[in-house]
HTML snippet that shows the backbone in 3Dmol.js (N, CA, C, O; Angstrom):
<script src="https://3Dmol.org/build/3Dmol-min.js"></script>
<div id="view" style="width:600px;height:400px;position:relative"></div>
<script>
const pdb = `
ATOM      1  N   UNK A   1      83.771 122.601 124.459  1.00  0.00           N
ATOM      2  CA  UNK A   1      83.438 121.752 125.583  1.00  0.00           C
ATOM      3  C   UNK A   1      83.978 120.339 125.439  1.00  0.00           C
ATOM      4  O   UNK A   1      83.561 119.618 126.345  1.00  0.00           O
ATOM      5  N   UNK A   2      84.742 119.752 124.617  1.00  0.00           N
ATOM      6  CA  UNK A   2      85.080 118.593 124.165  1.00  0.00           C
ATOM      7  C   UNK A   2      86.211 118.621 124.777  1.00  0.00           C
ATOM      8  O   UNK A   2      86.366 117.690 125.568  1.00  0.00           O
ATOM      9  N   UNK A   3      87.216 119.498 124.678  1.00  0.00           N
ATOM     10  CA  UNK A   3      88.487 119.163 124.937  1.00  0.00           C
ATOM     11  C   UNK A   3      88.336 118.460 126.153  1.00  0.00           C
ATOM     12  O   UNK A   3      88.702 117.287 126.080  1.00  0.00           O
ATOM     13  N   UNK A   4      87.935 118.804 127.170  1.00  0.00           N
ATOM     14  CA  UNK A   4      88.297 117.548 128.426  1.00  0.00           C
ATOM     15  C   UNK A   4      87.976 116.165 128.238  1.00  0.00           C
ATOM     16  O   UNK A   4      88.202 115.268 129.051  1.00  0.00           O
ATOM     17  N   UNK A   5      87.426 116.047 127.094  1.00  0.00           N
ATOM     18  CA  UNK A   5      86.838 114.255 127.130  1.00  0.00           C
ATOM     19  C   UNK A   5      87.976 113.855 126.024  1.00  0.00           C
ATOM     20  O   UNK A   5      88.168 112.644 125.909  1.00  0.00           O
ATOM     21  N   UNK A   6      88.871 114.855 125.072  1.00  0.00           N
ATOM     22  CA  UNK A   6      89.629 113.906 124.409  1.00  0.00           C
ATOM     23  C   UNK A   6      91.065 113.486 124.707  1.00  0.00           C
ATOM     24  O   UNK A   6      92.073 114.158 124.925  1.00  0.00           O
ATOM     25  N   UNK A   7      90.866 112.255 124.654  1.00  0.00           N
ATOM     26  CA  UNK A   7      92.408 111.524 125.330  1.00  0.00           C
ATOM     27  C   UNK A   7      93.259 112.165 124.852  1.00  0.00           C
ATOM     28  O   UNK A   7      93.175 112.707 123.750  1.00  0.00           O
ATOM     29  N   UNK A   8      94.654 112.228 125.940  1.00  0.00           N
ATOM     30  CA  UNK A   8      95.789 113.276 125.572  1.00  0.00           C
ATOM     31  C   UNK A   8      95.369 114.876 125.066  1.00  0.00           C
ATOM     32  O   UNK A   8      96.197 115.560 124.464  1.00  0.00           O
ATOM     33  N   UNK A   9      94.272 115.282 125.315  1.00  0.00           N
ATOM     34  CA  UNK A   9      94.854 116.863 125.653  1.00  0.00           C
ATOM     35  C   UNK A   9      93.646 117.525 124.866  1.00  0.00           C
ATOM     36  O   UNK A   9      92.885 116.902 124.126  1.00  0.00           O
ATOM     37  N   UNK A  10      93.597 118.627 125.089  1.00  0.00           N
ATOM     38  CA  UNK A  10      92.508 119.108 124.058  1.00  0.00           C
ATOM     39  C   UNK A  10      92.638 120.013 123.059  1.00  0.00           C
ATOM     40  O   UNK A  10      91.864 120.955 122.887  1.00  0.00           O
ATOM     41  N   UNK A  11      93.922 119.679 122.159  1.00  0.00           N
ATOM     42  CA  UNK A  11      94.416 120.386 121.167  1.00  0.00           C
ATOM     43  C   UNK A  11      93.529 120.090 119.828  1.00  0.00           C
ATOM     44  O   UNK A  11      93.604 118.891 119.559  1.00  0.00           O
ATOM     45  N   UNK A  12      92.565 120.941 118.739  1.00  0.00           N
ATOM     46  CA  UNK A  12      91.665 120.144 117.899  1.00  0.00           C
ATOM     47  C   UNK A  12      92.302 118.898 117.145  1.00  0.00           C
ATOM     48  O   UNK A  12      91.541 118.052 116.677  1.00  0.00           O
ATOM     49  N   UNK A  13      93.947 118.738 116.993  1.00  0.00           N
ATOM     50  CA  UNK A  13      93.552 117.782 116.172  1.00  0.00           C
ATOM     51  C   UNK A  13      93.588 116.608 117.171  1.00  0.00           C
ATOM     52  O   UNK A  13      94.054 115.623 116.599  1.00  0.00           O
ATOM     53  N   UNK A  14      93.257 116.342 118.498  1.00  0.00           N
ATOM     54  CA  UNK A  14      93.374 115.279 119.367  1.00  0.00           C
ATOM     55  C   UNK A  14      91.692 115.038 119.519  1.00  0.00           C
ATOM     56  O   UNK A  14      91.380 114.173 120.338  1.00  0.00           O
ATOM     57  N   UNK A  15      90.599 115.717 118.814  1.00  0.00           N
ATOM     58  CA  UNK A  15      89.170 116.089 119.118  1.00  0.00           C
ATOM     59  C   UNK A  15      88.804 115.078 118.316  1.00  0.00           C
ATOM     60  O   UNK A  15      87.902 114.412 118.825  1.00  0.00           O
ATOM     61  N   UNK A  16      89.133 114.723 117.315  1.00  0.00           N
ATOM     62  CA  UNK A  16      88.184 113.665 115.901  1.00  0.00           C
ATOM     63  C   UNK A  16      87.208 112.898 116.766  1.00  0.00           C
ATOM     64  O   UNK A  16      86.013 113.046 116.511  1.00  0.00           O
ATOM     65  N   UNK A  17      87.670 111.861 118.048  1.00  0.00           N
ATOM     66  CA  UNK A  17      87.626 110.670 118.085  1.00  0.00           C
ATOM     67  C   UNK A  17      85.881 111.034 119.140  1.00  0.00           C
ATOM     68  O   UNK A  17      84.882 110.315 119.165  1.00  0.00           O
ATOM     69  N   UNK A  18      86.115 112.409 119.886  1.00  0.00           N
ATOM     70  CA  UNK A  18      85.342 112.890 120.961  1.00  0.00           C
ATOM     71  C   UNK A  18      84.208 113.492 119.597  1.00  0.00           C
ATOM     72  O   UNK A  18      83.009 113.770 119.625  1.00  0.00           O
ATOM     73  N   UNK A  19      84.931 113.513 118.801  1.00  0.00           N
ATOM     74  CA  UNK A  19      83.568 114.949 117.756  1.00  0.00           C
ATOM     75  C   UNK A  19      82.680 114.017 117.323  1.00  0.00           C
ATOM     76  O   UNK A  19      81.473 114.259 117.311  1.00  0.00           O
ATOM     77  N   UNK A  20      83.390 112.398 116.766  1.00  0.00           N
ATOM     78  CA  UNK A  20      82.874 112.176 116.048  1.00  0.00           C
ATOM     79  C   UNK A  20      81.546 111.000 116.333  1.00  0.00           C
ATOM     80  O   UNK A  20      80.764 110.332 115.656  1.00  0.00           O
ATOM     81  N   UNK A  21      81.959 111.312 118.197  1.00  0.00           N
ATOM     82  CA  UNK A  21      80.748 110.461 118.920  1.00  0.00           C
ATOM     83  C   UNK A  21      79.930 111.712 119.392  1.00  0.00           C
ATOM     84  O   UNK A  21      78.929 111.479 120.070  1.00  0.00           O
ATOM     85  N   UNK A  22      80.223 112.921 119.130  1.00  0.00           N
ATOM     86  CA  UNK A  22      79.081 113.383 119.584  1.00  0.00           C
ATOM     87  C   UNK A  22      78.060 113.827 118.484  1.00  0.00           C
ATOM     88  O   UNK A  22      76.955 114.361 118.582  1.00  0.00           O
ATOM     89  N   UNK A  23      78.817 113.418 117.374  1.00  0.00           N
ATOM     90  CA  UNK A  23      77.709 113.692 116.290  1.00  0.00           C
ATOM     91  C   UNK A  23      77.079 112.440 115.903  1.00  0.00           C
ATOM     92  O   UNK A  23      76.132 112.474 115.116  1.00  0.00           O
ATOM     93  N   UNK A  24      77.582 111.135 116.459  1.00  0.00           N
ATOM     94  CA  UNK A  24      76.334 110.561 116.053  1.00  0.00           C
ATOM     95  C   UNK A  24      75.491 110.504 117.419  1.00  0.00           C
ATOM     96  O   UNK A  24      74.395 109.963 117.280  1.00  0.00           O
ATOM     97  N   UNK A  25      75.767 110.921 118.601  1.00  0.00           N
ATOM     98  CA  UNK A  25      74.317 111.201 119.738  1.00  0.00           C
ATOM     99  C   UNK A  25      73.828 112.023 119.424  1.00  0.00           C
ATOM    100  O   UNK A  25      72.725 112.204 119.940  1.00  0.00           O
ATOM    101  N   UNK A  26      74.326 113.061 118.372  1.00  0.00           N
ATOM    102  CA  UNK A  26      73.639 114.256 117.876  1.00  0.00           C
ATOM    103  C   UNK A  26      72.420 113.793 116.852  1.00  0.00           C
ATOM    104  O   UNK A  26      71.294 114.289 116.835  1.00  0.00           O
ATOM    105  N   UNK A  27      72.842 112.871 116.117  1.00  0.00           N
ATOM    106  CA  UNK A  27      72.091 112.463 114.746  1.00  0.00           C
ATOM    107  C   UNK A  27      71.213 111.578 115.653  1.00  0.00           C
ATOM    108  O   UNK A  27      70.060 111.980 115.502  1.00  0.00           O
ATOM    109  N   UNK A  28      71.241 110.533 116.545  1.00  0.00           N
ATOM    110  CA  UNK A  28      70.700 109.731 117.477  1.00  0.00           C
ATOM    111  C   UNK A  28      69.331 110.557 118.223  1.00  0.00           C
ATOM    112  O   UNK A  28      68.283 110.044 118.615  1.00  0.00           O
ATOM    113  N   UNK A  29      69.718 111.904 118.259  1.00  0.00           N
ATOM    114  CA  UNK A  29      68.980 112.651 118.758  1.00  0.00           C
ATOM    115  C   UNK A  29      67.713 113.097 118.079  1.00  0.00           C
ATOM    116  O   UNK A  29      66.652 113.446 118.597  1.00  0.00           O
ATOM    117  N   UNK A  30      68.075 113.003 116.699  1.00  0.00           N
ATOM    118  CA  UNK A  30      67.601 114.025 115.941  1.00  0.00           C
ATOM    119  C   UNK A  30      67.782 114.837 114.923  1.00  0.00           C
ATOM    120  O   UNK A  30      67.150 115.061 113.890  1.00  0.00           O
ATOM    121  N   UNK A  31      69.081 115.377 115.546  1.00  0.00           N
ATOM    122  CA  UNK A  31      70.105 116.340 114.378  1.00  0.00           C
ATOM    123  C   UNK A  31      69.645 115.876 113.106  1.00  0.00           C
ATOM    124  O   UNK A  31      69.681 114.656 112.950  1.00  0.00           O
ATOM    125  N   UNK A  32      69.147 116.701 111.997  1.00  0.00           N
ATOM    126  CA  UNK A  32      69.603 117.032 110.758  1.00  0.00           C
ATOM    127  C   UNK A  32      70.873 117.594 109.959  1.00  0.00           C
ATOM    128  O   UNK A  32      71.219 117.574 108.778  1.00  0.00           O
ATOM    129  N   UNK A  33      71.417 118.116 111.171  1.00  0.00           N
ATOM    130  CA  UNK A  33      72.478 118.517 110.619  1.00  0.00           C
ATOM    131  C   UNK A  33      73.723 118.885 111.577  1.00  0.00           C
ATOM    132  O   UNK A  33      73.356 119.422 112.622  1.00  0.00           O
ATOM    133  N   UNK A  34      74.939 118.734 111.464  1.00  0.00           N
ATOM    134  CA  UNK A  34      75.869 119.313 112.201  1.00  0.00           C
ATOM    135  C   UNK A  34      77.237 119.694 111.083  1.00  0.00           C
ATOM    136  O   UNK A  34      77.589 119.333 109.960  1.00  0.00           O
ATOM    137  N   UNK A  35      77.831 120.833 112.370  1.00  0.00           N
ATOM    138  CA  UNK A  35      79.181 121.314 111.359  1.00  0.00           C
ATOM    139  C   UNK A  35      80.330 120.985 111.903  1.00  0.00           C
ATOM    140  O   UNK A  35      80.866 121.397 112.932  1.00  0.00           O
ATOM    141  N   UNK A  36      80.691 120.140 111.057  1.00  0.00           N
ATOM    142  CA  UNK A  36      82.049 119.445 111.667  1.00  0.00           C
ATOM    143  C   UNK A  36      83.471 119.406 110.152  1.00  0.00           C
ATOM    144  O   UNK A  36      83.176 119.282 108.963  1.00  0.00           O
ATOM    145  N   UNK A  37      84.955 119.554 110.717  1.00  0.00           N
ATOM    146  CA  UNK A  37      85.702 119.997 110.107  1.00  0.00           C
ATOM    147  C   UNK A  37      85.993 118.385 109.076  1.00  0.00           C
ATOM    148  O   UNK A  37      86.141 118.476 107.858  1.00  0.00           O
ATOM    149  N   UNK A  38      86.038 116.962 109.823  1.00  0.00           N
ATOM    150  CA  UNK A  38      86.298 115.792 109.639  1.00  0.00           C
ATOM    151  C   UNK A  38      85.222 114.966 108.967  1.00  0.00           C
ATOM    152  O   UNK A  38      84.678 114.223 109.785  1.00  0.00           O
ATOM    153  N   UNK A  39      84.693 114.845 107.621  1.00  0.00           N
ATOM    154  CA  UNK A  39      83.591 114.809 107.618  1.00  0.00           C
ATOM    155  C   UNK A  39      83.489 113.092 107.359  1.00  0.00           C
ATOM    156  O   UNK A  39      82.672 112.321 107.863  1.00  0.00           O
ATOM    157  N   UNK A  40      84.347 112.850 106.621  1.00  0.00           N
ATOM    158  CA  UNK A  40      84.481 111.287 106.548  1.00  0.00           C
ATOM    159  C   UNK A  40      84.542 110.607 107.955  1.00  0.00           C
ATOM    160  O   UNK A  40      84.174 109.436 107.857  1.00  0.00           O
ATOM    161  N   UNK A  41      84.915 110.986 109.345  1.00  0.00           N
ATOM    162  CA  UNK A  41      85.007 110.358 109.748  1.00  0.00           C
ATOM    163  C   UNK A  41      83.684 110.775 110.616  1.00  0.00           C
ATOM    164  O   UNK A  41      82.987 109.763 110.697  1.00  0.00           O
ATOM    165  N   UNK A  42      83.404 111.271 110.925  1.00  0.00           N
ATOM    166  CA  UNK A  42      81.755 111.922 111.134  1.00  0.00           C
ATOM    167  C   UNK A  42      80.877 110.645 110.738  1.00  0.00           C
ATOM    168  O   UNK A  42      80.410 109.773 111.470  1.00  0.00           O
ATOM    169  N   UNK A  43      80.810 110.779 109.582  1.00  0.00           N
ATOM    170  CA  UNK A  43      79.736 110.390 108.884  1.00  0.00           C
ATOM    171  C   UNK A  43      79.789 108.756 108.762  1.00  0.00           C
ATOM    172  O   UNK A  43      78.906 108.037 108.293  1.00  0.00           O
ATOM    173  N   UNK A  44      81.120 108.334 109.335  1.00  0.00           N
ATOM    174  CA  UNK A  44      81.328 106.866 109.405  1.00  0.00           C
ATOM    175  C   UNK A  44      80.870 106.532 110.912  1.00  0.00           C
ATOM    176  O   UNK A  44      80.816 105.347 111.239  1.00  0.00           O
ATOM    177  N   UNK A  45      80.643 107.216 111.543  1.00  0.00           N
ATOM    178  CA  UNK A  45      80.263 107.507 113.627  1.00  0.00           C
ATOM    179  C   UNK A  45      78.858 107.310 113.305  1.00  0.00           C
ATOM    180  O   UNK A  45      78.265 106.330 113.754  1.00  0.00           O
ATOM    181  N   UNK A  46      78.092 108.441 112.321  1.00  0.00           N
ATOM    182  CA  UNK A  46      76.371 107.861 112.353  1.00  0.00           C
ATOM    183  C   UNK A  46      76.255 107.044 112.088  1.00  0.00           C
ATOM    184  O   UNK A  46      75.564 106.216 112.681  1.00  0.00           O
ATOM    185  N   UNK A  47      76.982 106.826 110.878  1.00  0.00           N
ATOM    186  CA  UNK A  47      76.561 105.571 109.857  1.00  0.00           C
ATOM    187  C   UNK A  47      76.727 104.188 111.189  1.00  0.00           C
ATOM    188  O   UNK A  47      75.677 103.598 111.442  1.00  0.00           O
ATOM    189  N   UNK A  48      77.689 103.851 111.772  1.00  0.00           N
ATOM    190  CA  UNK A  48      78.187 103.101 112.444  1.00  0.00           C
ATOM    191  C   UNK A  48      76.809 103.184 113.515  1.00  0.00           C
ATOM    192  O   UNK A  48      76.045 102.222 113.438  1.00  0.00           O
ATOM    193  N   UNK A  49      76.508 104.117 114.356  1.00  0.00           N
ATOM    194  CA  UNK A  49      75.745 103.933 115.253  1.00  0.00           C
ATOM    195  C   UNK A  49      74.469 103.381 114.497  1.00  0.00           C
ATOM    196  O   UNK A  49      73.790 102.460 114.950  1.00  0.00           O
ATOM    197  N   UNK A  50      74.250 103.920 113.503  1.00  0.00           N
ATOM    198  CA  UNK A  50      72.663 103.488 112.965  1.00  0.00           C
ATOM    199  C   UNK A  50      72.299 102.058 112.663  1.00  0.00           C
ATOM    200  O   UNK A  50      71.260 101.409 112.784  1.00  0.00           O
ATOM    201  N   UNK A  51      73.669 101.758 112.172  1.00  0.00           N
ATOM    202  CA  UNK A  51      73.581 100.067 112.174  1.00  0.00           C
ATOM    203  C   UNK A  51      73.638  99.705 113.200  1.00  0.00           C
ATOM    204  O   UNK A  51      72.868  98.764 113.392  1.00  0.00           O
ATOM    205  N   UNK A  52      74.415 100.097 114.346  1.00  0.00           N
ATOM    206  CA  UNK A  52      74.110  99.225 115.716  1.00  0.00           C
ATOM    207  C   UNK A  52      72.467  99.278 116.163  1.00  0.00           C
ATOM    208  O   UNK A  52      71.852  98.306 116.601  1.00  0.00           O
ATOM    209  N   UNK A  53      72.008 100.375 115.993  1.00  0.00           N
ATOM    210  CA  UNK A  53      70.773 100.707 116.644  1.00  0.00           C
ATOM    211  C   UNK A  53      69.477 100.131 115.635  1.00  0.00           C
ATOM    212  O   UNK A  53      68.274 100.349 115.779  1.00  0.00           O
ATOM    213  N   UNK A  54      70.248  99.227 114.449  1.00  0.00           N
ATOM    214  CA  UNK A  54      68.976  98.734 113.475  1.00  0.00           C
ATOM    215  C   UNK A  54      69.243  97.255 113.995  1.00  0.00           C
ATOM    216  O   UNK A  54      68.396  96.364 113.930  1.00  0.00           O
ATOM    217  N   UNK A  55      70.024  97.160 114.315  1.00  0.00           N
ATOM    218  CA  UNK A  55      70.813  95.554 115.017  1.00  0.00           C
ATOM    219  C   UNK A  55      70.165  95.169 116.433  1.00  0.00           C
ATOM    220  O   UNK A  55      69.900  93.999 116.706  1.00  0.00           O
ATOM    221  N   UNK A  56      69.967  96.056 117.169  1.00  0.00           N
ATOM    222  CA  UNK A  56      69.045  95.954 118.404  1.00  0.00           C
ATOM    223  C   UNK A  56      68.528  94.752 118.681  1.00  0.00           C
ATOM    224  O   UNK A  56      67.786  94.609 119.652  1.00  0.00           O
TER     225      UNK A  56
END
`;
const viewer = $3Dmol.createViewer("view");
viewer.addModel(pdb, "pdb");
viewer.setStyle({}, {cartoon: {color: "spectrum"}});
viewer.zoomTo();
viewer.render();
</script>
C-alpha cells in the first residue's frame, strides 16, 4: 500500500523514505514491534519522532 505515496515510483528501493514514516506513526501508535527490511533508518524515524513529541 505504500507504493503510491513514494516519490518517483513504487519500486521497494524508492519505499525507505514512505516505510520509514510509517513506522514511526506505527510506534506513535503503539506498535511494539514492526518488520521492516531498513532497520537503521527505521529506527532513526522513531527515534526522531519521539524526540519531537518529548519537545512538545
Amino acid at each position: 500500500f505504500l507504493g503510491p505515496a513514494a516519490e518517483g515510483g513504487a519500486a521497494p528501493v524508492q519505499r525507505d523514505a514512505v516505510t520509514a514514516a510509517t513506522t514511526a506513526l506505527a510506534a506513535a501508535a503503539g506498535a511494539w514491534a514492526v518488520r521492516v527490511h531498513e532497520v537503521p533508518v527505521n529506527r532513526a524515524a522513531v527515534r526522531t519522532a519521539s524526540l519531537w513529541k518529548e519537545h512538545q
